[in-house]
DRENDO-1510 file (C-alpha; in Angstrom, 1 decimal, always signed):
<recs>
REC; n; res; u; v; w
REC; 1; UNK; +22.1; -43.4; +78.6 .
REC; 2; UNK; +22.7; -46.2; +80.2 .
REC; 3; UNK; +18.9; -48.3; +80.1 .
REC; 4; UNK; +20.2; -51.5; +81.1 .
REC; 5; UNK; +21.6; -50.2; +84.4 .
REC; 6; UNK; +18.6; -47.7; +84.8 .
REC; 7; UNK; +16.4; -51.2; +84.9 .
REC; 8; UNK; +18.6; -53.2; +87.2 .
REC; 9; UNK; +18.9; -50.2; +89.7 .
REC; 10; UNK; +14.9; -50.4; +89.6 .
REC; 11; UNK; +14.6; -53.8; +89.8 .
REC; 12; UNK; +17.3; -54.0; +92.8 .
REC; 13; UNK; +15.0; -51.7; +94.7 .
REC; 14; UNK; +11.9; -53.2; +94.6 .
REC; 15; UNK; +13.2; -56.8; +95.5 .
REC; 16; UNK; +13.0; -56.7; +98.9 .
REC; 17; UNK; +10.5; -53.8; +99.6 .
REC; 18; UNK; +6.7; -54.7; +101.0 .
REC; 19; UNK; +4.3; -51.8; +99.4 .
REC; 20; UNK; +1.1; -51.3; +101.2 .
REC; 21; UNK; +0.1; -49.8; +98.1 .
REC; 22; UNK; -1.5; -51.3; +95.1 .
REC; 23; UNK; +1.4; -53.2; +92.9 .
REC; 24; UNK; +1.7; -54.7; +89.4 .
REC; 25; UNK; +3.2; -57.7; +89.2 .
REC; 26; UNK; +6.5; -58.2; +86.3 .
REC; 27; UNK; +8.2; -60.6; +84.7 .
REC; 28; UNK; +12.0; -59.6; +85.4 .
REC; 29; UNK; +13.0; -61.3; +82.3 .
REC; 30; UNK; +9.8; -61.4; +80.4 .
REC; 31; UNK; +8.1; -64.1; +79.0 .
REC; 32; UNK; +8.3; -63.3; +75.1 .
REC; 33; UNK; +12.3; -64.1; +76.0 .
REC; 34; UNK; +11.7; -67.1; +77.9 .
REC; 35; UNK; +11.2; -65.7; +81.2 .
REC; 36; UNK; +9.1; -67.7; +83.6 .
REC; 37; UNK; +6.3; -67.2; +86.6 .
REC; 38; UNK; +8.4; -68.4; +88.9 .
REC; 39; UNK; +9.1; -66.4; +92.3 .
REC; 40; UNK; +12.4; -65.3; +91.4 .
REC; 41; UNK; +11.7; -64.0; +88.2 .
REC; 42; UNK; +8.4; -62.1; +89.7 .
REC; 43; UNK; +8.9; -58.1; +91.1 .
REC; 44; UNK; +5.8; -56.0; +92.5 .
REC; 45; UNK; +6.1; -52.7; +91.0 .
REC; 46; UNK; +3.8; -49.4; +91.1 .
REC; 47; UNK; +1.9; -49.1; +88.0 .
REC; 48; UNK; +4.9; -46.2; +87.5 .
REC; 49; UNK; +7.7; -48.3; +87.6 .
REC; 50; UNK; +5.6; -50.9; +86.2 .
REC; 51; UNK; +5.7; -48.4; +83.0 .
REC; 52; UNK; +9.0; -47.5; +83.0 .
REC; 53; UNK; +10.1; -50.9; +83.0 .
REC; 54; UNK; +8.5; -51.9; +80.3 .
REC; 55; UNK; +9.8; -48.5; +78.7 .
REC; 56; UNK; +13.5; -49.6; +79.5 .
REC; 57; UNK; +13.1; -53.3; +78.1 .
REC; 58; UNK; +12.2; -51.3; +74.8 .
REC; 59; UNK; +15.1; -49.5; +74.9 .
REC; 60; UNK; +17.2; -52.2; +75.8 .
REC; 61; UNK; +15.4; -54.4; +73.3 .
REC; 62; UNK; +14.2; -52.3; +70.1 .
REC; 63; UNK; +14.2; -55.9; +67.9 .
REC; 64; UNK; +12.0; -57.8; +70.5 .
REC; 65; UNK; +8.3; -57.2; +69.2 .
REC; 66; UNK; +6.8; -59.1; +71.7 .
REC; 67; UNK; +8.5; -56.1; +74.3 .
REC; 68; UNK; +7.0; -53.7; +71.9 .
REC; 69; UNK; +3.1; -55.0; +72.5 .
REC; 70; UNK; +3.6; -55.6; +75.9 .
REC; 71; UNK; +5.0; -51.5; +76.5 .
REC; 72; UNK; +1.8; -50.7; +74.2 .
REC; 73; UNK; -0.6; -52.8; +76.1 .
</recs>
C-alpha cells in the first residue's frame, strides 16, 4: 500500500477547503523532522484525518520516534 501517496492525497484535499466544523491543526512535515509553524507547512484537519495522518507518517516513517509519540499522544 501506497502510505505516502494515501497522505499527500489527504493533505491535497484539505489545503484549500474552509470547515465550519471543529479542526486540528498539523504540521505537514512535522516538527520532530524539522518542519516549521509556518503557514505553509500548517493544514486544518478533522480530528479523523488529524488521526490518520499521524497513522500514515508512522507508516511512512517506522524509524522516527518522535512520529511514534506524537501518533500515541
Amino acid at each position: 500500500m501506497n502510505y505516502r501517496l494515501i497522505y499527500e492525497n489527504l493533505i491535497n484535499r484539505a489545503r484549500n477547503r474552509k470547515l465550519d466544523i471543529y479542526t486540528e491543526s498539523h504540521h505537514i512535515v512535522p516538527r520532530c523532522m524539522n518542519g516549521d509553524n509556518s503557514k505553509e507547512n500548517l493544514v486544518d484537519l478533522t480530528p479523523e484525518e488529524h488521526y490518520l495522518a499521524h497513522q500514515l507518517l508512522v507508516k511512512i516513517y517506522p524509524t522516527e520516534y518522535g512520529l511514534i509519540k506524537a501518533a500515541v499522544m
